[in-house]
N, C-alpha and C positions, 0 to 999 in steps of 0.2 A: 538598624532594626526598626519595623512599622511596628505600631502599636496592636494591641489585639482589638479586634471592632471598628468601629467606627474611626476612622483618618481625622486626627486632630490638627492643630496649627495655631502658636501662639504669635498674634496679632503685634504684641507691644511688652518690650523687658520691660516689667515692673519695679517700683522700689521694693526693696526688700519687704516693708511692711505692709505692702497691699498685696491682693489677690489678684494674682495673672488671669488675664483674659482670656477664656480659652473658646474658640467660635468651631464648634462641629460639625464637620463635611463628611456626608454621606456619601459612600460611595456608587458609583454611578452605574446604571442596568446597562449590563452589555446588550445595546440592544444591536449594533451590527453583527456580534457572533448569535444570537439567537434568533434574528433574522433570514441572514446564511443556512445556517443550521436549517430551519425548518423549509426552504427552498431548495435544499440539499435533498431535505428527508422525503419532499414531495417528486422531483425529478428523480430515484433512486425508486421512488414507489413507482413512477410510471413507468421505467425502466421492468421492471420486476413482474410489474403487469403484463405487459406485453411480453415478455417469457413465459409468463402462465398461460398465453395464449388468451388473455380480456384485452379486451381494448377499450380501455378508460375515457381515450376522446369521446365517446359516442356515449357510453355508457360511465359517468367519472363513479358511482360507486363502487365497480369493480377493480377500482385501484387498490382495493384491500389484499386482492391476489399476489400484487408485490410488496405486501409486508413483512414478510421472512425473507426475504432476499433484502429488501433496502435496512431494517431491524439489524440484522446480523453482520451487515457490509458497515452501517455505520456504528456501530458498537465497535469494529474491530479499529475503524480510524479515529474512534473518538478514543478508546484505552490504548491507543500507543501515544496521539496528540496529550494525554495527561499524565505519559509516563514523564515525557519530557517534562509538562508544565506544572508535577508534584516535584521532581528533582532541581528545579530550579530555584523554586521557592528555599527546599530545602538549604542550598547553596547561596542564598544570595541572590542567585541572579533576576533580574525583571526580566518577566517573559509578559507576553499577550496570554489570553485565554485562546482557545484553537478559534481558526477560520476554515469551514466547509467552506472548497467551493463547488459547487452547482455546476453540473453539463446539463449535454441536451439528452433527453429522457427516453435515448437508445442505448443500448448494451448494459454501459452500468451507470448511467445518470450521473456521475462527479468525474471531477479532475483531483479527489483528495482533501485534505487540508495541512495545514500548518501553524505553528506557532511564532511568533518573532522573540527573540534575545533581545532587550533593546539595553542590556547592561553586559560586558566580558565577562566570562568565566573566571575564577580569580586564580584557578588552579588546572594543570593539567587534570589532575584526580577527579574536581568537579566537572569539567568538559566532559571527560569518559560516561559519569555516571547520567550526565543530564542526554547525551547521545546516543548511548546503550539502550537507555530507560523505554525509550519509543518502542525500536523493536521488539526486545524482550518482552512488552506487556502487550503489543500486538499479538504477536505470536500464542503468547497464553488463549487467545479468543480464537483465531484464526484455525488453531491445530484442532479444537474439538470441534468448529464449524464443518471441518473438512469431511473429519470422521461422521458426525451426524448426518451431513450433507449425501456424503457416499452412500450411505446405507439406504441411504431414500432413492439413490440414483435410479437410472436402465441403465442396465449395461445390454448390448446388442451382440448377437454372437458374429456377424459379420459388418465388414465396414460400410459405412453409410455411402449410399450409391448417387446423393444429390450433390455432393458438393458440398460449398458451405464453407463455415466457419472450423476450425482445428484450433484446440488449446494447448500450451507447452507443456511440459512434465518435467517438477525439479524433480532432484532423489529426494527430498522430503513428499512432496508427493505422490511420487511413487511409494514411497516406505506405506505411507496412510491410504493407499488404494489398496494395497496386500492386506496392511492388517484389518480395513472395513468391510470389503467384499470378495478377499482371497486374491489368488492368483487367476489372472483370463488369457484366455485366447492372445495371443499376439494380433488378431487383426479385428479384435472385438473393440467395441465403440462404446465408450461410456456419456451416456449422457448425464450431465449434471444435474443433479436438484437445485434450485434456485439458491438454497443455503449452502452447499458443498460450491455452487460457483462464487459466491461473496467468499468465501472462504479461498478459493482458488486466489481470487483478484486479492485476496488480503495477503497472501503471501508473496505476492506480485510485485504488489505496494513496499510491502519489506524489503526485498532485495533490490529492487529499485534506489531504496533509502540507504542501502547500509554500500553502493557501491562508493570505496574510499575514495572519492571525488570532492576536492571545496569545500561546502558546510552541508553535504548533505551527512545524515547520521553516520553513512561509514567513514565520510570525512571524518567528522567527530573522533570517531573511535583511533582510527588512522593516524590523527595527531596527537591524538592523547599516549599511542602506542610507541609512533615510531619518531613523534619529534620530528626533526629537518628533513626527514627522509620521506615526508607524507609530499614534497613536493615531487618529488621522484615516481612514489606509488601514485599519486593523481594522474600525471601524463604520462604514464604506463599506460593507466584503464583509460585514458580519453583514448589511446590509440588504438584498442583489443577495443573498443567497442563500435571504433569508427569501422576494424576491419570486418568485427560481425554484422554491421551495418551494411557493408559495401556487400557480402556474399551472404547475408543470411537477410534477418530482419530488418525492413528499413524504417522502422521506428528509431533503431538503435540512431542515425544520421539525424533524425531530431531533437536527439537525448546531446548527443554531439554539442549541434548549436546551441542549447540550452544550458549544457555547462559549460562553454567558453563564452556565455554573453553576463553570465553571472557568477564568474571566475573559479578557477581550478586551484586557487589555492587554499589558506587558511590562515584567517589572521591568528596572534599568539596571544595566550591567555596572559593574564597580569603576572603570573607565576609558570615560566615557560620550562624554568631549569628543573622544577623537583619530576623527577622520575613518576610511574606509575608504581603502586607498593604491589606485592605481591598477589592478593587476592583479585586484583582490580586486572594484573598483568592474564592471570588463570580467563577473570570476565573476556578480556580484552581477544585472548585467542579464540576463546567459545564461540565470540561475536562473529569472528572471520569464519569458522568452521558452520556457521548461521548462512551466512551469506549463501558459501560455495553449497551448502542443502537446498538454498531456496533457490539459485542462480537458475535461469531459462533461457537460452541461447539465444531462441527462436517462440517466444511466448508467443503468440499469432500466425497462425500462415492459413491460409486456404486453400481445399483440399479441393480439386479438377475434378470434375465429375466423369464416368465411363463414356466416350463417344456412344451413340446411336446414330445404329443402321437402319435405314426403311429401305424393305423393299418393296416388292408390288402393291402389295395390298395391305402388311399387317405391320407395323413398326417393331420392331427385336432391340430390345438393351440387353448388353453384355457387361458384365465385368468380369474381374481375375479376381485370385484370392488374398492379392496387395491390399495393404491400409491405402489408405486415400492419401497419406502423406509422402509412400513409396519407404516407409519404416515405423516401427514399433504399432503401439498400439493408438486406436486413437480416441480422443478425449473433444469432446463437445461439450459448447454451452447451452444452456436450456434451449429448446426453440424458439424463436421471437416470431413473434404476430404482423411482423410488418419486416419490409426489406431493410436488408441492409445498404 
């Protein structure tokens, strides 16, 4: 147990009749994670900018344009990074405070953050709750980003005839496009509001996390659930992602390399044998039924623009009344100010 307040430490065992010396250590400003943090918050603002259609290089005051978009994106990875890093506390465990880290200040300016465990879990029961905890408080933020976000959207009655960028579509939101702006068109085009897209990429980020892979969150849940069998459910999904990798999205093929270079298994908590109790077992399936809502096959593709014909004198664009993806409806993100 640490003391409440300030970190104490006694220097020298006293004789019983003197008075212990007691020398008080303050604890120390995170100043790498608030560092981070606010290099995060400005590449996320430039990012967001440039969706609003400002361009901050020329002009840096108008980076205010992308403050609902970076505001809202990183609210949703900062209350999942503390779901983790309240639940650990709670358990024992030494965790870091979160690390932002920083992209480059196109699309959505980060690569995310994370926390470290630098102590075991003591118990299955706590692994569950400290790897559950991320998602489920993401999600809290994420789901009403969406719905706000959407209401503010366009949606276009026919698909967009440039080209471009295409967003996936989990059934979660799907669910949250019907209930914000009804049902549309199957070949109608929504475009995002900058806060409905942070909200998009935050559920993005979730299912990312909870895939039962290693130590990522669904890892977590995955061993807390099924025990020895989490070795089995790991290179399952390394292999269904390598195949949606090889015919769908080739992000999936660097998700790949990235869980086999920082391993597919999961070491075992200090207390491997007690089961999960019942309510945790209820959490445990929810989480998976989490996942397969937020899952995106193909979260990215880009949609082929209509050929043009010139003829003599006047140039003619055609299209058909296909999405741009050749199915469903299609989903764009804000327009950016600058190529991609």
């Amino acid at each position: 147990m640490r003391p409440v307040g300030p970190e104490s430490r006694i220097d020298v065992y006293p004789a019983p009749w003197e008075r212990p010396v007691v020398v008080s250590r303050a604890r120390r400003v995170p100043v790498v994670h608030i560092v981070l943090f606010v290099l995060t918050f400005i590449t996320t603002s430039l990012a967001g900018a440039f969706q609003a259609g400002a361009d901050p290089l020329t002009d840096f005051g108008s980076i205010r344009a992308g403050f609902p978009f970076s505001v809202t994106l990183l609210s949703i990875l900062l209350i999942h990074e503390m779901g983790h890093y309240v639940l650990s506390r709670l358990h024992g465990v030494r965790a870091t405070l979160p690390y932002f880290i920083p992209g480059l200040p196109f699309f959505v300016g980060t690569f995310g953050a994370f926390i470290r465990m630098k102590s075991p879990p003591p118990s299955r029961r706590a692994l569950f709750d400290v790897g559950a905890a991320g998602p489920w408080a993401g999600l809290l933020v994420a789901i009403p980003a969406v719905l706000l976000g959407l209401r503010l959207s366009e949606v276009r009655p026919q698909p967009s005839s440039d080209g471009g960028m295409l967003l996936g579509e989990s059934l979660l939101f799907s669910l949250l496009s019907r209930l914000a702006i009804g049902p549309t068109a199957e070949s109608a085009t929504i475009i995002l509001h900058p806060i409905a897209f942070a909200g998009w990429f935050g559920l993005f980020v979730t299912f990312l996390n909870l895939l039962p892979v290693g130590q990522l969150d669904g890892g977590h849940v995955a061993y807390a659930l099924f025990g020895r069998w989490h070795r089995v459910i790991s290179r399952l999904f390394v292999g269904v992602i390598a195949v949606l990798g090889v015919g769908g999205w080739e992000g999936w093929l660097l998700w790949v390399i990235l869980l086999l270079m920082i391993g597919v298994d999961h070491p075992p908590t200090l207390d491997s044998t007690t089961p999960l109790d019942r309510p945790r077992r209820v959490g445990g399936w929810l989480t998976v039924v989490a996942f397969f809502l937020t899952f995106m096959p193909e979260p990215i593709k880009l949609a082929t623009p209509p050929p043009t014909f010139e003829g003599e004198l006047t140039p003619v664009r055609w299209q058909t009344n296909d999405p741009p993806a050749g199915r469903g409806r299609g989903l764009c993100p804000p327009p950016l100010g600058i190529p991609l």
